[in-house]
Structures are given as structure tokens and as C-alpha cells.
C-alpha positions as CSV (number, residue, x, y, z in Angstrom):
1,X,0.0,0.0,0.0
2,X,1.1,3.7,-0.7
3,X,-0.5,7.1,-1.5
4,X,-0.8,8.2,-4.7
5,X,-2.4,11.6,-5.9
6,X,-5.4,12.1,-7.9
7,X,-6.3,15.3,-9.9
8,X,-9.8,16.3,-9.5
9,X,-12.7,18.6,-11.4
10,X,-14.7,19.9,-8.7
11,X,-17.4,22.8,-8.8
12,X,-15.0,25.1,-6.8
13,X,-11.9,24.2,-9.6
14,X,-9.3,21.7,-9.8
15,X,-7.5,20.0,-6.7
16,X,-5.0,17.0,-6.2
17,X,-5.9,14.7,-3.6
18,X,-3.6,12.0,-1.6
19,X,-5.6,8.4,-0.9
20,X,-4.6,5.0,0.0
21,X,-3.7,2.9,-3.0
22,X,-3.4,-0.9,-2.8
23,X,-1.6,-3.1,-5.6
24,X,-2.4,-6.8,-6.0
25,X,1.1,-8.5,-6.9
26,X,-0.8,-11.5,-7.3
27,X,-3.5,-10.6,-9.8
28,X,-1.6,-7.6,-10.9
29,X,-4.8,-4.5,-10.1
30,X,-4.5,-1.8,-8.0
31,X,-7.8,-0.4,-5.6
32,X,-8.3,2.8,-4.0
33,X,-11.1,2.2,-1.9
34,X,-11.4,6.3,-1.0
35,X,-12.5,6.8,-4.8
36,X,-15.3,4.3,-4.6
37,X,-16.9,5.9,-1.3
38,X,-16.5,9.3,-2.6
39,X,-18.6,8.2,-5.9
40,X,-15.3,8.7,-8.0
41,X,-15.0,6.8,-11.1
42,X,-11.8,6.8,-13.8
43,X,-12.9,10.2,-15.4
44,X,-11.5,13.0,-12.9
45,X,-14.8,14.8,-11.9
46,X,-16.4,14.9,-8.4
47,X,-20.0,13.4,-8.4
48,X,-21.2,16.9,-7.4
49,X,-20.0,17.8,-11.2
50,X,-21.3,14.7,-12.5
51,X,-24.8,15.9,-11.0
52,X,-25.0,19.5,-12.1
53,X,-23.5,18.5,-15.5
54,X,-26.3,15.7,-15.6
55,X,-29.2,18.2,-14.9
56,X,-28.2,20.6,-17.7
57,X,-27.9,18.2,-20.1
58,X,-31.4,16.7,-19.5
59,X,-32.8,20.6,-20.4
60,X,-30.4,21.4,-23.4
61,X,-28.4,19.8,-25.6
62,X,-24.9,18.9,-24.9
63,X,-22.7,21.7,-26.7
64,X,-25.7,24.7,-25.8
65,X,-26.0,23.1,-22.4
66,X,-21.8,23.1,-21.6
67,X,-21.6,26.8,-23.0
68,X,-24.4,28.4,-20.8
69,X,-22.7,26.1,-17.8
70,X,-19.5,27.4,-18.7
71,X,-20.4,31.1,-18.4
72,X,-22.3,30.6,-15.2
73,X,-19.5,28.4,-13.3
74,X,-15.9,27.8,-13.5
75,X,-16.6,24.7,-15.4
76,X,-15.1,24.0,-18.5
77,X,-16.5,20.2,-19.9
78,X,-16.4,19.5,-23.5
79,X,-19.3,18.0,-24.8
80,X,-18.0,14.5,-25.1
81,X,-17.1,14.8,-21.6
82,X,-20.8,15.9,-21.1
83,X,-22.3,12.5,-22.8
84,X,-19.6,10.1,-21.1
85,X,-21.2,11.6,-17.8
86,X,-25.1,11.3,-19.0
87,X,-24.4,7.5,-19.7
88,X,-23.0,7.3,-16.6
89,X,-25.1,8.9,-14.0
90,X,-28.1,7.4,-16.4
91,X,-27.5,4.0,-16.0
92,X,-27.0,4.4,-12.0
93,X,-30.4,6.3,-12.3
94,X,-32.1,3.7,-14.8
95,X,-30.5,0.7,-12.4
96,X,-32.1,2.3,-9.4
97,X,-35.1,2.5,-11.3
98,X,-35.2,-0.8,-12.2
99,X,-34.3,-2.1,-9.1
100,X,-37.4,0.0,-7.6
101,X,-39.6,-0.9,-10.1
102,X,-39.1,-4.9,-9.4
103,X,-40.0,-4.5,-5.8
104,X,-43.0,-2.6,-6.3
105,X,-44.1,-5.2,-8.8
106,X,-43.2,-8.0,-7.2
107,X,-45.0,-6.9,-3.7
108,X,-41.7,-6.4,-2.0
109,X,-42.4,-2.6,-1.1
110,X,-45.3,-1.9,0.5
111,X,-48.0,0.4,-1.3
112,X,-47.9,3.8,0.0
113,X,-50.3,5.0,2.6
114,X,-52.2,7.7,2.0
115,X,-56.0,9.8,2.0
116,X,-58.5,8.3,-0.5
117,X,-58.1,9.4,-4.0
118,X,-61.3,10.4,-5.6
119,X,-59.9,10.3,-9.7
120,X,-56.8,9.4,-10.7
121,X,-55.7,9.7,-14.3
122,X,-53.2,8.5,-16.4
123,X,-52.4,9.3,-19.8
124,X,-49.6,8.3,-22.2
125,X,-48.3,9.2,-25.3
126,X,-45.5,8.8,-28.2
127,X,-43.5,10.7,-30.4
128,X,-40.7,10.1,-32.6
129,X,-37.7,11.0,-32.8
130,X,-34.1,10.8,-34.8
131,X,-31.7,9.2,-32.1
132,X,-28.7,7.5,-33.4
133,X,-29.4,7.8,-37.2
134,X,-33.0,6.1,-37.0
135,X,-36.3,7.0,-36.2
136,X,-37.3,5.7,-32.8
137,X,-40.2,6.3,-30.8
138,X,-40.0,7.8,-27.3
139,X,-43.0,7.2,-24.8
140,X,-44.0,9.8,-22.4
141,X,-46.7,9.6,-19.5
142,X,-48.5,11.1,-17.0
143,X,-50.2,10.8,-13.5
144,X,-52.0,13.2,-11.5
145,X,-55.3,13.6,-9.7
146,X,-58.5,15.4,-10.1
147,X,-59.0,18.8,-9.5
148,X,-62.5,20.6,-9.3
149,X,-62.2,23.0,-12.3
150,X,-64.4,25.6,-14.6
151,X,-68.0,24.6,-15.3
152,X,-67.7,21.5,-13.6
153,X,-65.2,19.8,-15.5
154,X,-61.9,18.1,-13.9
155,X,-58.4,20.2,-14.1
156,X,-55.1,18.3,-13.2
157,X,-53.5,18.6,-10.1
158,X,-49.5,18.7,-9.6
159,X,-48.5,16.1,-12.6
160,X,-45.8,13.1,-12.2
161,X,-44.1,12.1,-15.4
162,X,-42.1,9.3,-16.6
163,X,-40.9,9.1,-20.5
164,X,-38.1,6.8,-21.9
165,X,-37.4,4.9,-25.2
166,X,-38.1,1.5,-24.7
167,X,-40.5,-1.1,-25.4
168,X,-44.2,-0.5,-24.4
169,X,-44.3,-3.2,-22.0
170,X,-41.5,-2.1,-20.2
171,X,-42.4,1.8,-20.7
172,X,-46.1,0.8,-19.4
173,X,-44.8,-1.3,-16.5
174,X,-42.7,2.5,-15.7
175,X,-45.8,4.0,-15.7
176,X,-47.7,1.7,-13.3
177,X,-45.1,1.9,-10.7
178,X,-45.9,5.9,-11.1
179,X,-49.3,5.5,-10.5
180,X,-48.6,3.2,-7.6
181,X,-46.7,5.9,-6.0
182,X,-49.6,8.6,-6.7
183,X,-52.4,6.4,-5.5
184,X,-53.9,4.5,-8.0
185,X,-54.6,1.4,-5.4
186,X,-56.4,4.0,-3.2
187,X,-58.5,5.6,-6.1
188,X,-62.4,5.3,-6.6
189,X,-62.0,5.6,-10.2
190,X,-59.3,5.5,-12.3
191,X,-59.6,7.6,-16.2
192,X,-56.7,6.4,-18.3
193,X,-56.4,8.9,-21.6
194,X,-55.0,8.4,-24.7
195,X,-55.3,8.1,-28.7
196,X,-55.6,5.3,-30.6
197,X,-52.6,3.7,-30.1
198,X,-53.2,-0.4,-29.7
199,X,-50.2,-0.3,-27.3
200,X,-51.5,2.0,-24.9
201,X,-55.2,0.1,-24.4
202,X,-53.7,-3.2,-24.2
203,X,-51.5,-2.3,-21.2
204,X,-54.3,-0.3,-19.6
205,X,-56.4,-3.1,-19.4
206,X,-53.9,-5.0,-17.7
207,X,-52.7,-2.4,-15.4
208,X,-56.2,-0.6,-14.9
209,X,-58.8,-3.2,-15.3
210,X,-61.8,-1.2,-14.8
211,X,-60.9,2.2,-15.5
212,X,-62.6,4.6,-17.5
213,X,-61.4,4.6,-21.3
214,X,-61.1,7.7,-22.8
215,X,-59.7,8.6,-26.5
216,X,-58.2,12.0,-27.2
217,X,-61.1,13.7,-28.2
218,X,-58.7,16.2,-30.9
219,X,-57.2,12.6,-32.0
220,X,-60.3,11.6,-32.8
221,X,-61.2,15.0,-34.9
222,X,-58.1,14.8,-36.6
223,X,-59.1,11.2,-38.1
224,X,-62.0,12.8,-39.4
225,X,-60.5,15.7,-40.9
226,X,-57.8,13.0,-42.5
227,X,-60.7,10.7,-44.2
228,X,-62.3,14.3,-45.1
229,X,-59.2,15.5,-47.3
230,X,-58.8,11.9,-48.8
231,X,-62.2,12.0,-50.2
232,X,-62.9,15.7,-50.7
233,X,-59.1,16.5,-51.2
234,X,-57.0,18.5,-49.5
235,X,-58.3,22.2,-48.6
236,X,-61.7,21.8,-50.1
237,X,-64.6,23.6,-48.3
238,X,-67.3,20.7,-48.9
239,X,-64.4,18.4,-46.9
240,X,-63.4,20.9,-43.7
241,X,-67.3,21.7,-43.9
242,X,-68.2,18.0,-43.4
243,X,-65.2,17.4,-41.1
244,X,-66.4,20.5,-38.6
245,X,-70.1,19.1,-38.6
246,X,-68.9,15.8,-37.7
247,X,-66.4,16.7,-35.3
248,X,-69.3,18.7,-33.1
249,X,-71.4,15.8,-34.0
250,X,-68.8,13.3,-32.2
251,X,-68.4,15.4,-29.0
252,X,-72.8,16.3,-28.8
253,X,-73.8,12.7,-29.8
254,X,-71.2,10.7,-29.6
255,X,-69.5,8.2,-32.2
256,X,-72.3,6.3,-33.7
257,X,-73.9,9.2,-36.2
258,X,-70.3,9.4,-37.5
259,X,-70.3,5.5,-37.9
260,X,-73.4,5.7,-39.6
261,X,-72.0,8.4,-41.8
262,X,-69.3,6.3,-42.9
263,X,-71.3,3.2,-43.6
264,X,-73.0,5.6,-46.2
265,X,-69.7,7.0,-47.9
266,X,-69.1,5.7,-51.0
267,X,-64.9,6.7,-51.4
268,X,-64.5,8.4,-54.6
269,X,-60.6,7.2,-55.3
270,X,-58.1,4.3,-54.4
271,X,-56.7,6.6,-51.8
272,X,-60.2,7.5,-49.9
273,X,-61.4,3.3,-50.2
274,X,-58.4,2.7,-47.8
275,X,-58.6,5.7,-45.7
276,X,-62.4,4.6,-45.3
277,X,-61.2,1.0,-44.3
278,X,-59.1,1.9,-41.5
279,X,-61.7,4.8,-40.1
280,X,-64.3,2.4,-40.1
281,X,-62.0,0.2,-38.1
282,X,-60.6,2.4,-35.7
283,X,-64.1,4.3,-35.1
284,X,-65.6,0.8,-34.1
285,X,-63.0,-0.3,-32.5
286,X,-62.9,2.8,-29.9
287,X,-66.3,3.5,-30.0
288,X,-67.0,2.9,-26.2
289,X,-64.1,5.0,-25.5
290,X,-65.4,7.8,-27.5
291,X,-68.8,8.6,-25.2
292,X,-68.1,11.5,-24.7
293,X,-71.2,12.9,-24.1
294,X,-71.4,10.7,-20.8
295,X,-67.6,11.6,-20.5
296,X,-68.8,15.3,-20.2
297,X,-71.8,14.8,-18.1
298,X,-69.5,13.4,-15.7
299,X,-67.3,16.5,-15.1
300,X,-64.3,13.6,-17.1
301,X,-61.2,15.8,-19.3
302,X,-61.5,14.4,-23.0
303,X,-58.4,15.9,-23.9
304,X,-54.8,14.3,-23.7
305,X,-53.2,17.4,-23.9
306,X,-50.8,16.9,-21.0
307,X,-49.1,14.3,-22.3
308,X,-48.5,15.7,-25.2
309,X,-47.4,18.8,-23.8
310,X,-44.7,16.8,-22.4
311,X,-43.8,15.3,-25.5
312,X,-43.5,18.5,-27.5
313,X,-40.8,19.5,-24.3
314,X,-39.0,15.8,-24.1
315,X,-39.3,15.1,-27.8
316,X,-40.0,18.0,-29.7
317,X,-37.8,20.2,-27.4
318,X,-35.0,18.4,-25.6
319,X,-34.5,16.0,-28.7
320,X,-35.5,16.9,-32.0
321,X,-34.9,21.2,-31.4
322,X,-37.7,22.1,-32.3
């Protein structure tokens, strides 16, 4: 055993430290055991500049992020610096995570206490987005309680999020453990929100068997207004006039006039015959989640504009620079 020194970037500058260094003759690696308890890994920077470098980086990009650091602290860290430390601190984070995650779901942590919880919602969402030079699609959720709001109808209370690029089963199971935390076990109903994304009601109804459906009432519209400009063609007043009526229509009555309606259509090109298909498909395939009329009644958002609000900032923002 001897001392050796170790240079190190910390928030207040540089400084050399002496710690206890212990060699292995026999399988030839050397241990300094005051680097592991201080957090320290073979990159010279103290874990509270791993941490602040961290938290820029997940609001700007690397390079903007290091430059507006740089002119707030002495810190000077390159931007390949600034990823090395993102994958590092991420995957203590994600393992932590993970690690959390398996106990709730396995019933090793207890569910947290806590008042009744009159409505819970959750609602999900994807967007894509050009990581690594391909298209992938990054999930984004959210969890928050009911708040009495305007003419009767809910507003959110403080919002928990969770968003990653993974698969949905995985993303979903993220999600749950979320909702665990907020309540959902002590709720009386449970409103989960989203479009029409197979994914997303498949791993509701295993996560929130019982809850109330709900698709994105704007999602909807905009499949309207899609199967409008396929057989009217794109800007023409019949088609946005016939969209409009049907989209009031949808919210006033409900889904089944507009099913009715497109029973009647007869598609007037190749194009409109297979947009007419899949609207016919996805209109009766979420038509129970689309009363929203009763939805209304009952004070329920019809909107999943919160999670995709925090797409357009994770996504839109953060990743694509929008």
C-alpha cells in the first residue's frame, strides 16, 4: 500500500488529492477504496459535477447546455465529456429504477399509505424521434389527480411524469409503478387517456382493469378531418365543412352518427377506399371510448393534452430542437 495523488474537477476548480492505494502482486490491479466511497469513477470529476452536469444536459443539448454552464460556473467540460457523464449517471439512475420498479411489482415494497383518491388519471403518449441515425419512438406519461375546475369539468393537479425509449411493455410497467406511487390502489375511479394507439389500451387493461377509457377527443377529430381530405381533397370547403359538422357531432352525440355516416360514404378514389377502411375500423374499435357525451356529463377531461405537452418539451424540445 502507498499514496498516490489524484487530480480532480470539482465545482469550486481543480484539486490533487492524496488516498490509499493498494496493488495486487498477485493478480496484478491496483484499488483505491477512498475513490469508490467518494462516488469517483476513472474520469476525474467529483459526483457533485457529474450531478449538475447531468441536470443541464437533461434541459439542453450537450454543446448549448456546456456553453451556458460554462459562463455561469468555472466549469469547462467538453461536450463528449458531457455525454460520457449522461451514460454514466443514467445508468446508476435507470438501475435504481429498475431495481425499484421490481420491488413494487413483485409486492416487496409496500404500497404507500395515504388519503382516498377520488380520480386518478393517467395518460400516455408517443412521439418520434431521430436518435442514433434512425427514427425511434420515445413514450411519455403522466399521472395526476383530479381537481375541481371551470364549469364543472376536472383540471389536473401537480403532474408526475415518466418518458423513456423502450419497449411498451416495459415503458407501461414505468408508468404503473408511477401510479402506484400517486395512489392509484387508493382511487375510486381511475380515467386512463389516450389516442388510438393499440399499445397503450392493451397495457391499460392490464394495469387498470376497470378504468374509465377515454380517447383524445382532438385525435379523434383529426381522423375525421384525415378521411375528409382523402375523399374531398385536400383544402376543399365541402371536406373541412363536413369534417367541422362531424367533429361537433362526435363530442354532442357521440361516435355512432359518424359510424353511420361512414357506412354511407361511397370513397370516390383508391386513396379514400383505404382511408375509409381503417376509419371504419378504428371508429368501431374505440367507440366505447369515444362517449363523450357521458364523459362530459361526468365532469371527465376528454383531452390528452398533458401528455402531449410533455412530449413536444421531451421530444419535440429536448430531442428533436424544435
Amino acid at each position: 500500500m502507498n499514496y498516490r495523488g489524484k487530480g480532480l474537477v470539482t465545482l469550486v476548480g481543480e484539486v490533487r488529492v492524496e488516498r490509499a492505494y493498494y496493488y495486487c502482486a498477485q493478480c496484478q490491479t491496483g484499488v483505491a477504496p477512498w475513490d469508490a466511497a467518494q462516488g469517483l469513477s476513472r474520469r476525474c470529476y467529483s459526483p457533485a459535477v457529474k450531478a449538475v452536469v447531468a441536470e443541464t444536459a437533461v434541459r439542453m443539448p450537450y454543446g448549448g447546455g456546456m456553453e451556458f454552464l460554462a459562463r455561469l460556473t468555472p466549469l469547462r467540460i467538453e461536450e463528449s465529456a458531457a455525454e460520457w457523464i449522461v451514460q454514466e449517471v443514467g445508468a446508476r439512475v435507470r438501475a435504481a429504477q429498475a431495481a425499484e420498479q421490481e420491488r413494487y411489482l413483485s409486492g416487496l415494497t409496500p404500497l404507500p399509505a395515504g388519503p382516498p383518491v377520488e380520480r386518478l388519471y393517467v395518460t400516455m403518449d408517443g412521439s418520434s424521434a431521430h436518435i442514433d441515425g434512425e427514427w425511434h419512438e420515445v413514450k411519455t406519461g403522466a399521472v395526476y389527480e383530479a381537481q375541481p375546475g371551470d364549469e364543472g369539468v376536472d383540471k389536473s393537479a401537480p403532474k408526475r411524469y415518466v418518458s423513456a425509449q423502450e419497449p411498451a411493455e416495459d415503458f407501461t410497467a414505468r408508468l404503473y409503478v408511477e401510479a402506484l406511487q400517486a395512489g392509484v390502489h387508493r382511487a375510486s375511479e381511475v380515467v386512463v387517456l389516450g389516442d388510438g394507439a393499440p399499445w397503450i389500451w392493451n397495457h391499460a387493461a392490464l394495469h387498470y382493469p376497470g378504468a374509465t377509457e377515454i380517447v383524445d377527443y382532438w385525435h379523434a377529430c383529426q381522423h375525421i378531418h384525415d378521411l375528409a381530405k382523402a375523399q374531398y381533397g385536400e383544402g376543399s370547403p365541402q371536406g373541412q365543412r363536413w369534417a367541422r359538422e362531424h367533429c361537433t357531432r362526435l363530442k354532442e352525440v357521440g361516435p355512432a352518427a359518424y359510424r353511420r355516416a361512414l357506412r354511407r360514404i361511397k370513397p370516390r378514389s383508391p386513396d379514400a377506399a383505404d382511408k375509409l377502411r381503417t376509419e371504419r375500423g378504428y371508429f368501431a374499435e374505440n367507440a366505447a371510448r369515444m362517449r363523450y357525451p357521458l364523459f362530459r356529463e361526468r365532469g371527465l377531461m376528454i383531452g390528452s393534452g398533458i401528455a402531449e405537452a410533455a412530449c413536444k418539451v421531451v421530444v419535440g424540445h429536448r430531442l428533436k430542437q424544435a
